[in-house]
N, C-alpha and C positions, 0 to 999 in steps of 0.2 A: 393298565392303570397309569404307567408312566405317561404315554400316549394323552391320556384326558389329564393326567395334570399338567403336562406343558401347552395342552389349547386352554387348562382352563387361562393358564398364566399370559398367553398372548392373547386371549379374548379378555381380560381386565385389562390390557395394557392396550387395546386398540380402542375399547369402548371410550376409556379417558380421553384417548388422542383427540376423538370424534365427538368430544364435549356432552356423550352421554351420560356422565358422572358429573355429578351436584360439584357447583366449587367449594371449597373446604377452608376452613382456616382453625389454625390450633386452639383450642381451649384456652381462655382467659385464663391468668395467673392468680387463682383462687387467694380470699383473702388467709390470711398466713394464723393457722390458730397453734398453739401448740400442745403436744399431742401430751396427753398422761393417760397412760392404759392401767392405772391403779398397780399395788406396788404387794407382792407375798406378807405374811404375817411375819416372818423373819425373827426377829430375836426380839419383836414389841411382846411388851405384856398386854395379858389379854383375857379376859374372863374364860372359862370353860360352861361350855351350857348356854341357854338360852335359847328362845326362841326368835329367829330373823324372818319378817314381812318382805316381801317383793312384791309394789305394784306393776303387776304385769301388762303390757299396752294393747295385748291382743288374748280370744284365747286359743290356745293351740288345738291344733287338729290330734289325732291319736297318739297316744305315746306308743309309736310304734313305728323302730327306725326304718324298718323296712317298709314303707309305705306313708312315712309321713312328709311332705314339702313344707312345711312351715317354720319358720323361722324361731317363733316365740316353742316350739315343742323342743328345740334344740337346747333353750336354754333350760330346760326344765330337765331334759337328757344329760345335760352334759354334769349336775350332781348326781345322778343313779347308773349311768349309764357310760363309761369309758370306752375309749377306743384304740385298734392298734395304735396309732397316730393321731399326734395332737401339732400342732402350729404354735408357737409361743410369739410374744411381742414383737421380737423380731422380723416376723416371718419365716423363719423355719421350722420344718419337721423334725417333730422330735419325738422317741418310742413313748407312749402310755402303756400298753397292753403290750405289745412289743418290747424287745428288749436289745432291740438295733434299729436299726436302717434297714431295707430288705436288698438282701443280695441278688444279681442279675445274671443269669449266664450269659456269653460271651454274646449268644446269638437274640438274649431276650429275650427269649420264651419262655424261660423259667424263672421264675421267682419265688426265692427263699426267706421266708419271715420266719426270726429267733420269738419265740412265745415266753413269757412269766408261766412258770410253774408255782405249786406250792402256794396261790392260793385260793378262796372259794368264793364265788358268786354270793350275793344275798339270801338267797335261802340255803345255804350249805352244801351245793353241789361241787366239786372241785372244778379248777379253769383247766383248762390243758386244751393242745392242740384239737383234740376232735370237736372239743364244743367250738372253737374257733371255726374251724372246719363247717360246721351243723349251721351256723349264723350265715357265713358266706353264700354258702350253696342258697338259702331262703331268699337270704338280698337276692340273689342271681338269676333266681328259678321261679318265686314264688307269683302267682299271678297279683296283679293288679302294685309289685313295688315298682317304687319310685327309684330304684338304686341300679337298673339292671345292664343301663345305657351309658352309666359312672365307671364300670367294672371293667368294661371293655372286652374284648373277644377271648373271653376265656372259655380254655376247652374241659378244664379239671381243676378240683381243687380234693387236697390230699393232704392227711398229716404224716409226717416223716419221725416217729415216736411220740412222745409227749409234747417237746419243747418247737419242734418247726412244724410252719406249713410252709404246704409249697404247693404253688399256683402257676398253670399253665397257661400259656397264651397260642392261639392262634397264629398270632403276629404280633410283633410288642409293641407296647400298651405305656409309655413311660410316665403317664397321668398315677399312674393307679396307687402309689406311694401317699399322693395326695388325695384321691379319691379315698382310702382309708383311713385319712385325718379329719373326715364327716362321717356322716350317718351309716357310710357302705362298710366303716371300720368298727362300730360298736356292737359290741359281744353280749350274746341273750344266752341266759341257762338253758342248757336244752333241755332240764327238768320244766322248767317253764314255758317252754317250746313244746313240747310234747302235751302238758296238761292242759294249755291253752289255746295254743292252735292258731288260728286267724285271729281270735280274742285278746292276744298276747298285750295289746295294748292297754286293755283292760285293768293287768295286774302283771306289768314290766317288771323283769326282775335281769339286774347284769350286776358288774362291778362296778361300783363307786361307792366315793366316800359316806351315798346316804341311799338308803332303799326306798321306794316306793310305797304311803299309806295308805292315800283316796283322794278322790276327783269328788266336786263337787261341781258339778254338772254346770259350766259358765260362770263359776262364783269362786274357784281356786283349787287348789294341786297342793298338795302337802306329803312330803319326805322327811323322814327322820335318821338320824345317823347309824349309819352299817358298823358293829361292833368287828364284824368278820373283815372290811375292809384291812386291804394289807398294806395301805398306812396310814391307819387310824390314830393314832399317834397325832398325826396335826389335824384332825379335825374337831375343832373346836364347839360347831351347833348341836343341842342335840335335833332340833327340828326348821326347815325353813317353812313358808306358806307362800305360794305363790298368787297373789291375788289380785283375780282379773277388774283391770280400770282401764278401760280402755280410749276414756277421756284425758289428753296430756293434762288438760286445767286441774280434775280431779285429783290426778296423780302427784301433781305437784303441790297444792293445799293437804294433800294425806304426808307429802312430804315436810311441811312446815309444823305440820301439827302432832309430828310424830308417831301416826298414826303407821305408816310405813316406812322401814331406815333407807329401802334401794328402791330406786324407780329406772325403767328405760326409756329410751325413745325420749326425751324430755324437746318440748316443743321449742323453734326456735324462738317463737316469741316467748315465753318465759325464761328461755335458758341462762338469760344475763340477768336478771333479778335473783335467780335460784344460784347461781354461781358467787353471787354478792353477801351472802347469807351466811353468817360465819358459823353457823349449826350444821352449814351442807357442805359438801365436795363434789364437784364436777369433774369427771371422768370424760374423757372424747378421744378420739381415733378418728383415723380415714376408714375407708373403708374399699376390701376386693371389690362389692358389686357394685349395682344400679338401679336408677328405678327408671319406667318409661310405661313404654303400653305393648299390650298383644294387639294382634291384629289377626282376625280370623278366618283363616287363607282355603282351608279344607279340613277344619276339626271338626268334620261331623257323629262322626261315632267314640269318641272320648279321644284322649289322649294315649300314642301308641300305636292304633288302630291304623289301617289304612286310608289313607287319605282320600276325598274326595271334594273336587274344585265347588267352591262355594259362588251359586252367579251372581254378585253383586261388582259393580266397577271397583269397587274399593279391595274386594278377594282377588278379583280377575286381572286387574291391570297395575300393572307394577307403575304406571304415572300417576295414578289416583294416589297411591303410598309414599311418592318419592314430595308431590305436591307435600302431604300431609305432614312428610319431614321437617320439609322446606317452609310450615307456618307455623314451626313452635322456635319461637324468641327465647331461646334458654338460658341465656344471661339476664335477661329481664327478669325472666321469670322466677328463676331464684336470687337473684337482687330483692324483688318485690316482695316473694312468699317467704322466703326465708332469711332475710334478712343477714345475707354473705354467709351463713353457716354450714353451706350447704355449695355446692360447684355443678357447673354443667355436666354431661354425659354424654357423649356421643357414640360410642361404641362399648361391647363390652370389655376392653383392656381397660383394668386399672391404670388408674396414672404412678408414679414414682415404684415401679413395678420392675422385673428384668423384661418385659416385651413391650414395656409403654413407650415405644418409639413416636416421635411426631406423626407419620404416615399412620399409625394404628391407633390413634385414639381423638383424631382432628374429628371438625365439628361442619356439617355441610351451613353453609352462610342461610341467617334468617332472608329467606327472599319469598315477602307474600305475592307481589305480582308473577315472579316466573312460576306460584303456585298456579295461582288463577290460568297462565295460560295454557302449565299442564293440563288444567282438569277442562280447558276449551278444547284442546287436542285431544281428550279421551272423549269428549262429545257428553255431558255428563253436566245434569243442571247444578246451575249456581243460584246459591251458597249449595252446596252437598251437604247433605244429614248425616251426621255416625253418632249411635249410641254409642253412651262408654259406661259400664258399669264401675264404678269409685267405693273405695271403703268408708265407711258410715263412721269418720271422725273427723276432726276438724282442719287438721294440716292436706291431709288429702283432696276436703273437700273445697278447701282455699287455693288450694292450688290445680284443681281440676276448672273451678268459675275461673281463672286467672287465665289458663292453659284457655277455657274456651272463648275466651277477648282476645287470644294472641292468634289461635284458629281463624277466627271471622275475617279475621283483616287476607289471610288467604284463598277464602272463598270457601271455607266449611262453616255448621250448623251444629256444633259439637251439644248432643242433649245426656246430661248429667243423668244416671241412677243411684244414687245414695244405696247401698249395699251392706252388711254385716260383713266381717272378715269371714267367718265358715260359707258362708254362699258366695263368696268370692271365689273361694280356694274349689267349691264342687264346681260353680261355674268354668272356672280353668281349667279342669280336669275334665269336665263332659266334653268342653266344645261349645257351651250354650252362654255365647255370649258373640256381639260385633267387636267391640275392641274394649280391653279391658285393661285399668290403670295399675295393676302392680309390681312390686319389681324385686332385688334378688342379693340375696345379704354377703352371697361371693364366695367364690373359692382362691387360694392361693396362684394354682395351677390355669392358665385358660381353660384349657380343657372342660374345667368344671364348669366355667361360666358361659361358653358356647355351643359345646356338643351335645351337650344335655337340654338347649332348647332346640337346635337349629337342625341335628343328625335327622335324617328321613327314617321312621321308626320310632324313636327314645320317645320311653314313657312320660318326658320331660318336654316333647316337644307341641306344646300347647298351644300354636298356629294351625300346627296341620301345615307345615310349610316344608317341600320336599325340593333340592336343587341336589343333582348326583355332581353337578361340578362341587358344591359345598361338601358335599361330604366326601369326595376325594381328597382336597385338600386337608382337613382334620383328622381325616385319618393317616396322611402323611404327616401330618405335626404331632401326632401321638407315635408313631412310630421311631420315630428318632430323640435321642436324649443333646442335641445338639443346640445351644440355648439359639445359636446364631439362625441355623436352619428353621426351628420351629418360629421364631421370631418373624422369619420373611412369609413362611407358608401363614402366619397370623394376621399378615397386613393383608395377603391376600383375600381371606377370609373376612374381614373388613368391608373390603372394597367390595366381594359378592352380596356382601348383606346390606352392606350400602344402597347396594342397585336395587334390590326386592325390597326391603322396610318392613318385612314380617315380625317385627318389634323395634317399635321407634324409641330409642333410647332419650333420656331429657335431663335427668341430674342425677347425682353422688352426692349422698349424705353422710355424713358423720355421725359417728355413732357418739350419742350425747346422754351417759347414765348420771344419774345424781342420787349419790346416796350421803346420810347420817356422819356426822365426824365421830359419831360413838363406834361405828363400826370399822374395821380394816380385812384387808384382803381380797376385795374385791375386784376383781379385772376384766377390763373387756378390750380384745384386740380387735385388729382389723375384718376378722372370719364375722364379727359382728352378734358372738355369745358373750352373756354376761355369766360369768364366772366367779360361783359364789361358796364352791366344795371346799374351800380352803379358809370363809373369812370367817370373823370373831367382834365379839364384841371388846373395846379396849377399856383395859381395867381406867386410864385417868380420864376419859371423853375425850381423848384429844386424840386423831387418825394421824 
């Protein structure tokens, strides 16, 4: 393994030499917004009760952490459903479900997590180490989750009495702290585990401060407050409603008219009108992830599966991907579509991050002619055709016509399909699609935000895209807790996905919620959940 990772490291560093890597230049200096992640109820007065609207901008896939990718299900998770580990404003990890940090043995293979005792899941089952234990193994084991490529090479997981688990590795795994401050870390009754089974999504049941009522099939989610929560005490709703709008316009006329107090995702062409509006508040962040596109390299039997080579020039030949880089204007185009609210993407390193080095998150130069000539040396007619399937709402789909006038000028034919967000999310998941526009709300950790698409295997990895050079290097950067070490093995990894393009990165959005000045507490950090277990209504209207 040492072996292949020092050829992979002189094989990035000759290919450069040899001007087979795109030229680069860093990322424009986004324009400067400043960040308010909403603020705790703290010592404001504030009604008790009520009921709180959320127009939701998508609807979510199952409520079921162990097999859900969708972004909009997290935020519905994150009132019913807690986890060892949570991220605060900051960016750091901090216990939820946990009641430390987890401890490491000296060698890393062992890891120690302090558990809360003493108290009970929503339907009155107690929490303790084994149900911790019961959740884990399911993420880990269960077919068809989404969590099992986050977890890393674990060989055992074991309660050590009531209050610890402890988790074995293979080889150490130093993501995994942060891999449990998402969905691989939230805890399901195993009375509800047991009754439900695969269904569990159905009729979720974990700790938080509100439990799980009913789905109304495309039309809204509704939780009501956990009396058993153990601290209920600051939970102020007794009911939220999450209701699906998946039009920003709609969402933000529900928001003037009161119809709804929080909305996300708020478009960026409305976002300055709704921010001026002295009934609303505007909440924004940066954000860990990115958005860009799949590109469909050998997913033909779903995601996970074994790969096999798809014969299209656009799957087979890494020039046809590198062109295709090389004609999306990404300054432009979010100049244009978003109206500066929004920053280019080149890679998936966050910017102002501890590994956002220059070298890991530059941007390869808009050049549509040396497109064209790649795609003359792959022999490969001009203009090339690639489907792209897009989500069926309006930012998307303005920025997919936009994205396809910045294509042409490179010598592609980009033909748009207007899509629903759930046939997006199967499409990603089968395999059944050529390239596909969506992108990914981020994790703290890299790890989250590369290995889980790029590893050869991960149920996450929805190219079908297999390099054993890439996955030596990640998994040397998960082994070592070294910030400096995993930082260089990340540019690395960079540069190899640079040269394939089996997801072409194109911008970072900000995450832009707008909610009611009647209401307070509501936060959304950079993870990109809106965070609503804690607000209230305020008794003077004024947040």
């Amino acid at each position: 393994m040492r072996d292949r990772l020092f050829r992979t490291f002189v094989l990035g560093l000759i290919a450069c030499a040899l001007a087979s890597c795109a030229p680069v230049r860093p990322v424009a200096a986004p324009v400067v917004h400043i960040d308010d992640y909403g603020t705790p109820v703290g010592s404001q007065t504030v009604h008790q009760g009520g009921e709180l609207v959320m127009g939701l901008s998508n609807d979510p896939d199952r409520l079921d952490p162990t097999t859900s990718s969708s972004l909009y299900t997290r935020y519905v998770m994150s009132t019913i459903c807690e986890k060892l580990y949570d991220n605060d404003s900051s960016g750091n990890l901090v216990p939820q479900l946990a009641t430390d940090l987890p401890r490491f043995s000296p060698d890393g293979l062992t890891v120690t997590i302090p558990v809360r005792t003493g108290i009970r899941f929503a339907d009155g089952t107690p929490f303790d180490a084994a149900a911790v234990v019961t959740s884990l193994e399911r993420h880990l084991t269960m077919p068809g989750s989404q969590r099992t490529g986050e977890m890393g090479p674990i060989t055992g997981i074991t309660a050590d009495g009531d209050s610890q688990v402890v988790i074995r590795f293979g080889t150490p795994f130093a993501p995994i702290t942060a891999a449990l401050a998402d969905r691989a870390g939230m805890i399901m009754s195993p009375t509800a585990l047991a009754k439900e089974g695969k269904d569990f999504g159905d009729h979720p049941v974990c700790v938080g401060p509100f439990a799980f009522v009913n789905r109304a099939a495309g039309s809204s989610i509704t939780v009501a407050r956990d009396p058993l929560y153990y601290d209920a005490k600051n939970v102020h709703l007794d009911r939220i409603v999450y209701r699906i709008m998946t039009q920003a316009g709609e969402r933000a006329a529900a928001l003037r008219s009161g119809t709804i107090q929080v909305a996300d995702t708020m478009s960026p062409q409305d976002v300055d009108a709704l921010a001026a509006d002295p009934s609303l508040h505007l909440l924004r962040s940066g954000s860990f992830g990115f958005q860009g596109f799949y590109i469909n390299i050998g997913d033909v039997h779903g995601a996970g599966t074994p790969v096999e080579q798809i014969n299209t020039p656009l799957a087979r030949d890494a020039r046809v991907r590198l062109a295709l880089s090389l004609s999306v204007d990404r300054q432009a185009l979010v100049d244009k579509v978003f109206k500066g609210w929004y920053e280019p993407a080149c890679t998936p390193i966050a910017p102002r991050t501890s590994y956002a080095t220059q070298a890991a998150t530059a941007c390869p130069l808009f050049d549509p002619e040396q497109s064209k000539r790649l795609l003359a040396q792959a022999g490969v007619q001009i203009p090339y055709p690639i489907t792209m399937q897009v989500m069926n709402v309006q930012d998307q789909l303005q920025y997919a016509q936009a994205l396809r006038a910045s294509l042409a000028q490179g010598g592609f034919d980009l033909r748009i399909v207007p899509t629903p967000y759930s046939a997006l999310l199967d499409a990603q998941k089968r395999g059944t699609y050529e390239t596909l526009l969506l992108g990914w709300s981020g994790r703290l950790d890299p790890d989250g935000n590369i290995s889980r698409f790029l590893m050869t295997g991960s149920t996450g990895n929805y190219s079908g895209f297999s390099s054993p050079d890439l996955d030596d290097v990640l998994a040397w950067a998960a082994h070592t807790t070294s910030v400096a070490r995993r930082g260089a093995l990340y540019e690395q990894a960079v540069r190899l996905v640079a040269r394939e393009n089996p997801y072409i990165y194109t911008y970072r959005l900000r995450n832009l919620t707008v909610h009611s000045v009647r209401v307070t507490g509501i936060e959304v950090y950079a993870d990109g959940t809106v965070r609503l277990g804690k607000a209230a209504f305020v008794s003077d209207g004024k947040s």
